[in-house]
C-alpha positions in Angstrom: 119.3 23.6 76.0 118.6 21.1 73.3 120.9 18.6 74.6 119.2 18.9 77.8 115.9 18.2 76.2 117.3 16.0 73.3 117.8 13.3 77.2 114.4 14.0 78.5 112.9 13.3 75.6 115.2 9.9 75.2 114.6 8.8 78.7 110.9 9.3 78.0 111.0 7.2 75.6 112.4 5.1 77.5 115.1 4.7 81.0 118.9 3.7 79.5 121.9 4.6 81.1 124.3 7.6 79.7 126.0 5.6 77.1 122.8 4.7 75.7 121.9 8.0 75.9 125.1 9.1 73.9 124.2 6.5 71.4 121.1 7.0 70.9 121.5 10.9 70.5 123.9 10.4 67.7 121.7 7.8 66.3 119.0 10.2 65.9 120.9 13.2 64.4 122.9 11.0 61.9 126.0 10.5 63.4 129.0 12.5 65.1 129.6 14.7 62.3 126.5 16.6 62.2 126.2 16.6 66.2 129.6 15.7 67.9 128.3 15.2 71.5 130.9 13.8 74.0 129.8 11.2 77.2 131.3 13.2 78.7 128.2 16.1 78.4 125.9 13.5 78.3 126.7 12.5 82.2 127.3 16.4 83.3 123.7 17.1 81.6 122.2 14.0 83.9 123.7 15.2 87.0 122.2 18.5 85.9 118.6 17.3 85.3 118.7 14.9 88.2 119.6 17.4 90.9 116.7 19.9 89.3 114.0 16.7 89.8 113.5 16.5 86.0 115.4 12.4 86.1 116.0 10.2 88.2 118.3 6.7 89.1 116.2 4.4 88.1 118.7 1.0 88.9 121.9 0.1 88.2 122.9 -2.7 85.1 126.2 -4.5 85.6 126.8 -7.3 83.3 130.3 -8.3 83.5 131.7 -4.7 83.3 131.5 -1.5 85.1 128.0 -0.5 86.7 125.7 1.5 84.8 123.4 3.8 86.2 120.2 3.3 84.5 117.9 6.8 84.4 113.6 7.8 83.8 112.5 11.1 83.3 110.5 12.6 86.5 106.6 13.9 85.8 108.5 17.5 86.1 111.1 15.8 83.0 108.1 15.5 81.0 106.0 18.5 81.9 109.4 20.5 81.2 109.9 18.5 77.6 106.4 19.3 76.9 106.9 22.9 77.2 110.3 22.7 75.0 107.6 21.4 72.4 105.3 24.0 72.9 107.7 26.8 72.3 109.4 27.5 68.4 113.4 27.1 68.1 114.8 30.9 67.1 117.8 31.1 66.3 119.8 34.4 66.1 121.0 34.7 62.5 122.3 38.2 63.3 125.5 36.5 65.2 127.4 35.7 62.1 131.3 35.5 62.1 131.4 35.9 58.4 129.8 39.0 58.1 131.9 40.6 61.1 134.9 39.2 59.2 133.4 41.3 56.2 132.8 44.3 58.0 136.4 44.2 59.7 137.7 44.0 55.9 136.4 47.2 55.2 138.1 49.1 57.9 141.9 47.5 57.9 143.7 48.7 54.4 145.4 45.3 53.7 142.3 43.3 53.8 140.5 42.3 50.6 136.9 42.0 50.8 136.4 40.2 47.7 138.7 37.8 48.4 136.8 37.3 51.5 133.6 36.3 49.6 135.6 34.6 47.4 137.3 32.0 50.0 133.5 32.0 52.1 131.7 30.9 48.3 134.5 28.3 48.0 134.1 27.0 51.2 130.2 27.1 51.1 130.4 25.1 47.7 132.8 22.6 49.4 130.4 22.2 52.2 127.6 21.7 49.7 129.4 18.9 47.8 130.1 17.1 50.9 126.3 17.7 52.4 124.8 16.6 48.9 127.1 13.5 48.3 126.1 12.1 52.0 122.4 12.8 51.0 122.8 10.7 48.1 123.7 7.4 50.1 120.5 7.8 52.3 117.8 5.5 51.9 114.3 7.4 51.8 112.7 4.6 52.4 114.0 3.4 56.2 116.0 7.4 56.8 113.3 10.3 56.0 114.0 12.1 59.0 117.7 12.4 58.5 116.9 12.9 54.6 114.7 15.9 55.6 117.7 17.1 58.1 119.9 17.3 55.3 118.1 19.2 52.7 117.6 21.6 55.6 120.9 21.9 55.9 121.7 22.3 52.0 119.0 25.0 51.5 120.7 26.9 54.4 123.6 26.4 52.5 122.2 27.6 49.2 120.7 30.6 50.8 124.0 31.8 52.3 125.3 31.3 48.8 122.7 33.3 47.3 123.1 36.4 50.5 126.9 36.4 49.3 126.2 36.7 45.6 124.0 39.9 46.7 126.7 41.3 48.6 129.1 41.0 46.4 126.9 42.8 44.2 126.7 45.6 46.2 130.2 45.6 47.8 131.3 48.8 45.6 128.2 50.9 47.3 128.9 49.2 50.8 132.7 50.5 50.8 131.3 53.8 49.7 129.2 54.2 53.2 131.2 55.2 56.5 131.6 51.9 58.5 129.4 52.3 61.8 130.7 53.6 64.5 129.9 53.6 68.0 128.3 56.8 69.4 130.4 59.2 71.7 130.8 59.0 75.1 131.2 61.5 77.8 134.3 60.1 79.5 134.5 60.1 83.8 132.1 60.3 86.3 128.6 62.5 85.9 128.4 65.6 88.2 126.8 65.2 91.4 123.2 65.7 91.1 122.5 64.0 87.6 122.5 60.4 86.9 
């Protein structure tokens, strides 16, 4: 979905063509590695949006190569980006891999669960070096935006670090509870008469 609205909100900026588009999307989130988004997306999410009415073909560009197709956003793009603005961005912590990899630990005898946290922390602080050493090279004065992006992402980081510390704490009384198990059952079809 925020693809999708990431290429109203570009086109109403202003109309470019899909490799503009691409361009400018990685421009804006700082570049490939935070936001790898192929052309490839960029001109299946156009068809998308033109055959719902949100964009449309605004020309075509052809300056000694292939044509490009040169898009706007519709009134009902902008109507539809205004009411991705109006409504917050959840996101579902709950779906975490690392904490169903935890939980799996604790039910197969030859895995560790402390060695677990141990290679998640390591991999967490490695992440952190990496984040902290590119936010070190951005200018404040010219990239704020992408400045305030990555201390985002670093007191995620730092959080999650912090959440495993606490479970670690607590792994001796977490093995010591049954691991949950879903509820029983009745197998086959119910009797006629009851649903």
């Amino acid at each position: 979905m925020s693809v999708r609205n990431a290429i109203l909100g570009l086109l109403a900026n202003r109309p470019r063509h899909g490799y503009e588009l691409h361009d400018a999307f990685e421009a804006m989130v700082g570049g490939e590695q935070n936001w790898d988004i192929k052309p490839a997306q960029v001109y299946t999410t156009l068809s998308r949006l033109e055959k719902k009415g949100l964009v449309i073909e605004d020309g075509i560009e052809q300056a000694g190569g292939p044509e490009k197709h040169i898009y706007t956003v519709t009134a009902a793009g902008l109507t539809e980006l205004q009411e991705w603005f109006a409504q917050p961005v959840l996101s579902d912590r709950r779906r975490d891999e690392f904490f169903l990899k935890l939980m799996l630990s604790l039910t197969i005898p030859d895995a560790d669960p402390r060695r677990l946290i141990y290679v998640q922390r390591a991999g967490l602080y490695k992440e952190l070096h990496t984040l902290t050493a590119q936010r070190s090279q951005v200018d404040p004065q010219t990239e704020l935006a992408y400045l305030l992006l990555m201390d985002q992402a670093i007191m995620h980081l730092e959080a999650d670090l912090r959440w495993l510390e606490m479970v670690e704490a607590r792994l001796d009384e977490i093995c010591r509870q049954p691991v949950p198990e879903p509820s029983e059952r009745p197998r086959g079809r119910p009797p006629k008469g009851e649903s």
